[in-house]
C-alpha positions in Angstrom: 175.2 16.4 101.1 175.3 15.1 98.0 174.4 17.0 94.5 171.2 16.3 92.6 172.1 15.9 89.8 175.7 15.3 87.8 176.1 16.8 84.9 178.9 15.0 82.1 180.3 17.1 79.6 182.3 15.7 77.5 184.5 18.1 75.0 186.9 17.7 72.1 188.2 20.6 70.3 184.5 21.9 70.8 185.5 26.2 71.0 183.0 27.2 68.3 180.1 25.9 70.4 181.4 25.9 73.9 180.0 29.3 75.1 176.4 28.2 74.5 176.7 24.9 75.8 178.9 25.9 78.7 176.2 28.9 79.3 173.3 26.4 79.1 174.4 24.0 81.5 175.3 27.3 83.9 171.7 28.4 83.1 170.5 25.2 85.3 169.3 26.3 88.8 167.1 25.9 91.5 168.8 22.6 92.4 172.2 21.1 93.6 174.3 20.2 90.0 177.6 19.3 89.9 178.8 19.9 85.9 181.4 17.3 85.7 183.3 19.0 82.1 185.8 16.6 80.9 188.4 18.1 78.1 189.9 14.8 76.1 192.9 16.7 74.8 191.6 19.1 72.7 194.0 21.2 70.7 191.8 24.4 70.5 191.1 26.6 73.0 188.8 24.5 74.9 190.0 24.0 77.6 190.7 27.5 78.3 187.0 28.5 77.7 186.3 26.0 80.2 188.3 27.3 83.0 187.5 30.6 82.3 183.6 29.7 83.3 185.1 27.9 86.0 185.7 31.2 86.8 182.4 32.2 86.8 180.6 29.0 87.8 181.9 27.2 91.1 180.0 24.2 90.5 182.0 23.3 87.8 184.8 20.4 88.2 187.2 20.4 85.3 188.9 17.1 84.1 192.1 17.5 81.6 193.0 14.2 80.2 195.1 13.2 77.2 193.2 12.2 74.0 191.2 8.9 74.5 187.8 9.3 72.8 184.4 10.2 74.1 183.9 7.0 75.9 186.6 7.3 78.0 185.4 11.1 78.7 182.7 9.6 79.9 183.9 7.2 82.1 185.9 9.4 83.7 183.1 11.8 84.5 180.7 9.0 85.4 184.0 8.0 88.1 184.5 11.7 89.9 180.1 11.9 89.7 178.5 12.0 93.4 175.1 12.7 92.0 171.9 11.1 92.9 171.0 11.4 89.1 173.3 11.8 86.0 172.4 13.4 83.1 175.0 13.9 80.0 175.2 16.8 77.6 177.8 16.8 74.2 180.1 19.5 74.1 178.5 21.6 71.4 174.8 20.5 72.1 172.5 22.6 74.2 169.9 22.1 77.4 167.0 24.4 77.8 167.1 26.3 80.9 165.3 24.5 84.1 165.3 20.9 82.2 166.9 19.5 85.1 165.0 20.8 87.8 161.9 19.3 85.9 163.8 15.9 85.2 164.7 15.5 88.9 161.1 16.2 89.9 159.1 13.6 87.4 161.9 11.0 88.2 161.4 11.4 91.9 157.7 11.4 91.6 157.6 8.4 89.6 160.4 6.6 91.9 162.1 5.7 88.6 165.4 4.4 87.8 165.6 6.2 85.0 163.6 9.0 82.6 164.0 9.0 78.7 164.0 12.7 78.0 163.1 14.6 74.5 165.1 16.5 72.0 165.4 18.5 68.7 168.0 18.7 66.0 169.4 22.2 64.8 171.9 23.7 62.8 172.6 27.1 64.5 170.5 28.8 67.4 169.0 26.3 69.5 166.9 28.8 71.5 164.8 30.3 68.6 164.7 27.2 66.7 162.8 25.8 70.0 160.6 28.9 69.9 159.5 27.8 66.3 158.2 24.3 68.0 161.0 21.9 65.8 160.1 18.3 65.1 161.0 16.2 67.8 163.7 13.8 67.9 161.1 10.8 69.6 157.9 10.7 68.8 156.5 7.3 69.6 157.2 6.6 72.9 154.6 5.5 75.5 154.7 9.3 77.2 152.0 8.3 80.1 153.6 4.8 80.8 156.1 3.5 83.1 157.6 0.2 82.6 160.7 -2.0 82.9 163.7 -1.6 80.3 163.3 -4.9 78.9 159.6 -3.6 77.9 160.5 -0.9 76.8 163.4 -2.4 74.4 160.5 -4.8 73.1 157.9 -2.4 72.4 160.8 0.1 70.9 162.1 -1.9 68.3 157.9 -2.8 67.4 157.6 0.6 66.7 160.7 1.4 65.2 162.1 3.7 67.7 164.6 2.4 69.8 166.3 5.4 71.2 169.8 4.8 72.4 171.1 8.8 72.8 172.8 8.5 76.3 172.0 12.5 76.1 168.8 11.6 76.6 168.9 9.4 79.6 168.4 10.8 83.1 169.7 8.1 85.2 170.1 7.0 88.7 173.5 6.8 89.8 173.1 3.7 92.0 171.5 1.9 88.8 174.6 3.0 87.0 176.9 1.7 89.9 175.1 -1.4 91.0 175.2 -2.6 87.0 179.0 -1.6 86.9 178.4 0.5 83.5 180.7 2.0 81.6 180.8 3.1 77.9 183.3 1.2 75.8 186.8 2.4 74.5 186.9 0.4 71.2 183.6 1.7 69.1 182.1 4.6 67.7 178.8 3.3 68.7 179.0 2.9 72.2 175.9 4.6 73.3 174.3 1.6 71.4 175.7 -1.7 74.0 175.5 1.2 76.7 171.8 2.1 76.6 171.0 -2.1 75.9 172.9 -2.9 79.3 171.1 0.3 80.9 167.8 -0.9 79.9 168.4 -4.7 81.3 168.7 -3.2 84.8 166.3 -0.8 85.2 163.2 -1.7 86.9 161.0 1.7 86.1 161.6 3.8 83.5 159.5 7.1 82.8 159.4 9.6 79.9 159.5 13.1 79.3 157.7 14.2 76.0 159.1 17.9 76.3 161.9 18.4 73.7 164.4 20.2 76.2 167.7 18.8 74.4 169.3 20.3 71.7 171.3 18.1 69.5 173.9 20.5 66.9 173.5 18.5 63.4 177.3 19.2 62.8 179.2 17.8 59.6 182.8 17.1 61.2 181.4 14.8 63.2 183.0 11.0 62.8 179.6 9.8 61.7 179.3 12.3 59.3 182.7 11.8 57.7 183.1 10.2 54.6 187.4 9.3 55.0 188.3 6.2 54.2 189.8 5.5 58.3 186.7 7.1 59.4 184.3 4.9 57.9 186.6 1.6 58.4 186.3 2.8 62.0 182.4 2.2 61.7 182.3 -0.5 59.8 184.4 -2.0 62.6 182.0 -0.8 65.3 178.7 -1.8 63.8 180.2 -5.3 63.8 181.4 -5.2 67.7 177.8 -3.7 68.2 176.2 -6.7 66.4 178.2 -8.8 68.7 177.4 -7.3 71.7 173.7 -7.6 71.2 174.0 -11.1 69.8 175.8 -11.9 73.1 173.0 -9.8 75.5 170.3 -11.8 73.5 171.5 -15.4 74.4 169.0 -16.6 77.6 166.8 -13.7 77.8 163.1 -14.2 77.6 161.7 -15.1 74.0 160.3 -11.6 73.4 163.4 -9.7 74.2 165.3 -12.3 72.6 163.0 -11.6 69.6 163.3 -8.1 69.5 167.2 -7.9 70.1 167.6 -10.4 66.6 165.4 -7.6 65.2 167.7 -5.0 66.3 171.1 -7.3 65.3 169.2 -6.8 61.7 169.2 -3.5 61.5 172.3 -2.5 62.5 173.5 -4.9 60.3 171.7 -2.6 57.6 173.8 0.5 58.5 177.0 -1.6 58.0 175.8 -3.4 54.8 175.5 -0.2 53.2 178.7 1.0 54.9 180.1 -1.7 53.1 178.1 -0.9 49.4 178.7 2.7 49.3 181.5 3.9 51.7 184.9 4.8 51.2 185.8 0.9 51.5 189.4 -0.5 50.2 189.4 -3.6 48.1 191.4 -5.3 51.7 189.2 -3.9 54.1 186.4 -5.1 52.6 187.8 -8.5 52.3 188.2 -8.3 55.8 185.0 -7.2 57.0 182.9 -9.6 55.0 184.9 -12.4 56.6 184.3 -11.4 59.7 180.5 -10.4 59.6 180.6 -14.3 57.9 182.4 -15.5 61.0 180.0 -13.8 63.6 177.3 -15.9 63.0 175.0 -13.1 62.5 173.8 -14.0 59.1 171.9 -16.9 60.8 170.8 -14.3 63.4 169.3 -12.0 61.1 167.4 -14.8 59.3 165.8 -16.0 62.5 165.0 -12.3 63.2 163.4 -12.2 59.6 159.4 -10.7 59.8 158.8 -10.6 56.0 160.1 -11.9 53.2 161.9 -8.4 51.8 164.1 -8.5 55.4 164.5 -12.6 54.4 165.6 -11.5 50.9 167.7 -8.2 52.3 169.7 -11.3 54.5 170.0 -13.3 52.2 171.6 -10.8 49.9 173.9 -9.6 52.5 175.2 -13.1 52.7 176.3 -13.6 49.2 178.0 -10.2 49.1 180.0 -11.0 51.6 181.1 -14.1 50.3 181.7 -11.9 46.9 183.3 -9.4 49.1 185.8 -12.1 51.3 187.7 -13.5 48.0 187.7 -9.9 46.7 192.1 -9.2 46.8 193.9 -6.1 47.6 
C-alpha cells in the first residue's frame, strides 16, 4: 500500500541545520511518510548526517546525486515519490511535529487537490520562536474558502499576496503527475512558474491558517548574496520568470489574464532594482536591458498598469533600459 504522504528534502551543504530538520521530519507520525532526502553534491558532511538517521529512521530513502541545483533535487524526489500527497521541506527549514497528519486530514476532508499551508520566519530555534506566537508568513488568504487555482491566483495578486513557496503546498500527487510538473533547471525562481502551472490545474484548493512551517532566514542563501555572478544569475531568472508568465497569460480568461500582467509587473520590479542597485557590470547590464527590451514586456506591464505611479514606474523602466542597452563594457 502506498505512503500517505511523500516527504522531499532537498539538501546542499546544509550540516549546520540538518539535525533539526532531519529530527523534525522524523518527528512526523501517526501516518504512512515516506521522507524522500535528496543530497545534490554537497561537500560537507551532509550526506553522512543523513545516512546516519537512515540509521535511525527506516522510512527514509536517500538520493546521492552530483551537483545540479535545487530544482533538479526536486525533480528527482518528486520521480522516486509514491505518495498520495507530497509535501516539500528545505534542508535547513523545520516542520512542527504532527503538521502532516493534520494536512492529510483537512485535504481529505475537503477532497482537495491541493492545501496552501502556513509558516513563520526565524533566525535560530524554530520551536520556541513558535511558542512566542511569530508573525505569520500569509496572512490574507481566504482561510474558510475553497476554490479553483485560477481564483485563487486572481484574488492573490488583488490582495497582494500571491504565495508561491512550494514548502507551502501540500499537493496531490496525481495533480502533480496528470499536469506533468516539474521545477525548472535554468532559474533561481523556479518555485515562481512552478506554483503558476500548479495553480492552473487544480480544481479545489484549501488552506491551512496554522503556521506549522518554519522557514531559516539564512544569509548565504543565493538570494541573499550580493556577488556579482549571484545576482547576474537573478537578473537572468526574473527575466525567464517574466516570460513564463507572459506565455501562461496568452488565451486565459480576461481576469486571470489581468491579474498574471499584474504579476509580470511586479516581478519586473524586483529585477529593475536588481538592475539599479545590484552588483551589475557595465556588459551585463547592456545585455539585460536589451533583452527585457526584446521580451515585449514593457508593453505588458503598461497594459497591466492600475494607476498612474505603476504607469510612470513602466514607463521609467523603459527609458533606463534603453540608457542601459548603449551603455559599453
Amino acid at each position: 500500500m502506498p505512503p500517505d504522504v511523500s516527504l522531499i528534502i532537498p539538501v546542499y551543504n546544509n550540516e549546520r541545520y540538518l539535525d533539526e530538520s532531519l529530527s523534525a521530519a522524523s518527528a512526523q507520525v501517526g501516518l504512512a511518510v515516506e521522507i524522500i532526502i535528496i543530497d545534490d553534491g554537497s561537500t560537507d558532511a551532509s550526506l553522512s548526517l543523513i545516512r546516519a538517521q537512515a540509521e535511525r529512521d527506516p522510512r527514509i530513502i536517500v538520493i546521492a546525486q552530483a551537483n545540479q541545483g535545487v530544482s533538479a533535487a526536486r525533480n528527482a524526489g518528486l520521480d522516486r515519490a509514491s505518495g498520495k500527497w507530497v509535501a516539500f521541506l528545505d534542508g535547513d527549514d523545520w516542520l512542527a511535529p504532527g503538521s502532516l497528519g493534520e494536512w492529510v486530514q483537512q485535504a481529505e476532508q475537503g477532497d482537495l487537490d491541493c492545501l496552501l499551508c502556513n509558516g513563520f520566519s526565524f533566525k535560530t530555534d524554530p520551536q520556541a520562536f513558535l511558542a512566542g506566537k511569530p508573525l505569520a508568513i500569509l496572512r490574507k488568504q481566504p482561510w474558510a474558502s475553497i476554490m479553483t487555482g485560477a481564483e485563487w491566483m486572481v484574488q492573490s495578486v488583488k490582495l497582494r499576496e500571491w504565495p508561491h513557496y512550494v514548502w507551502l503546498q501540500f499537493c496531490r500527487r496525481s495533480v502533480i503527475e496528470e499536469a506533468q510538473l516539474r521545477f525548472r533547471r535554468d532559474m533561481i525562481h523556479e518555485d515562481i512558474p512552478w506554483t503558476l502551472q500548479l495553480a492552473l490545474a487544480v480544481k479545489r484548493l484549501g488552506f491551512s491558517q496554522p503556521p506549522h512551517y518554519g522557514y531559516r532566514r539564512n544569509p548565504s542563501s543565493l538570494t541573499q548574496s550580493r556577488s556579482a555572478d549571484k545576482v547576474h544569475h537573478r537578473i537572468a531568472s526574473y527575466l525567464k520568470v517574466a516570460a513564463v508568465v507572459k506565455s501562461l497569460a496568452d488565451g486565459q480568461p480576461p481576469a486571470l489574464r489581468k491579474a498574471l500582467q499584474q504579476q509580470v509587473l511586479r516581478e519586473m520590479g524586483h529585477f529593475l532594482g536588481l538592475m539599479r542597485k545590484g552588483n551589475v557590470s557595465r556588459a551585463h547590464r547592456s545585455q539585460f536591458a536589451s533583452e527585457f527590451l526584446a521580451s515585449g514586456c514593457s508593453q505588458m506591464m503598461l497594459k497591466s498598469c492600475s494607476n498612474y505611479r505603476e504607469v510612470a514606474a513602466t514607463l521609467k523602466a523603459w527609458y533606463l533600459c534603453h540608457i542601459w542597452k548603449r551603455q559599453k563594457a
